[in-house]
VORO-863189 format. One record per residue (C-alpha): x, y, z; residue number from 1. Coordinates in steps of 0.05 Angstrom, whole numbers, plus 5000, padded with zeros to 4 digits. Example, Ala and Ser with C-alpha at 12.3 -4.5 7.8 and 13.67 -1.06 7.14 Angstrom:
<rs>
{east=5246&north=4910&up=5156&num=1}
{east=5273&north=4979&up=5143&num=2}
</rs>
This chain:
<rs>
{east=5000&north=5000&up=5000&num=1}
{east=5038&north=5065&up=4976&num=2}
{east=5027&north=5127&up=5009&num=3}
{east=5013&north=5097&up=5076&num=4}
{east=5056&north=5129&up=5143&num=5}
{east=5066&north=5118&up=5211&num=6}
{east=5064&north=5173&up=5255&num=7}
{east=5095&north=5166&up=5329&num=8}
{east=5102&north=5219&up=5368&num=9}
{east=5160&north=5209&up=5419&num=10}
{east=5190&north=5271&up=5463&num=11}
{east=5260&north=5223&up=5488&num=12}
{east=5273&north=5182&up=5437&num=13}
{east=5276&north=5220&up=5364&num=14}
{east=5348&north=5198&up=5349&num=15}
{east=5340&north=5123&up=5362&num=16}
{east=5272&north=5132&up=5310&num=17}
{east=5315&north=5173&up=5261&num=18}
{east=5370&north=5114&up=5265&num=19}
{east=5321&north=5068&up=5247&num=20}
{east=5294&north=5100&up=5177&num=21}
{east=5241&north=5148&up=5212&num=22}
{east=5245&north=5229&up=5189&num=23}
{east=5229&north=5286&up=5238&num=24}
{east=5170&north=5324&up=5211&num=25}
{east=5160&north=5369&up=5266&num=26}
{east=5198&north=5388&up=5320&num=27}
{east=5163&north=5431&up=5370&num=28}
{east=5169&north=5449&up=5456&num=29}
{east=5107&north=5430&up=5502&num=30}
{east=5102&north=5411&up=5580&num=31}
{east=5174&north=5441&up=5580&num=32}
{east=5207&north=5387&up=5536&num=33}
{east=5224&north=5378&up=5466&num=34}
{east=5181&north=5331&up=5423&num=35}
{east=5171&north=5304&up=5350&num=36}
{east=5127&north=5287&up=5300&num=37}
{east=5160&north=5231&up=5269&num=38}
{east=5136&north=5189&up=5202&num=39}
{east=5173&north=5122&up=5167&num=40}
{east=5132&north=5102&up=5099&num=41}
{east=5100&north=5033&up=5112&num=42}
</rs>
């Protein structure tokens, strides 16, 4: 199925994601912490 995404949203662990294929579409501060919006076509 083309086109389809997952989209995890993790606030600790965006480099261990982004080692594993998944690209950072947002970064953005909340609750005083980073966190990102992170997507990996399925």
């Amino acid at each position: 199925m083309q086109g389809l995404s997952a989209l995890p949203h993790t606030h600790d662990q965006h480099s261990f994601y982004a080692k594993r294929g998944w690209r950072v579409l947002e970064h953005l501060e909340a609750w005083g912490k980073e966190h990102y919006l992170m997507s990996q076509d399925l």
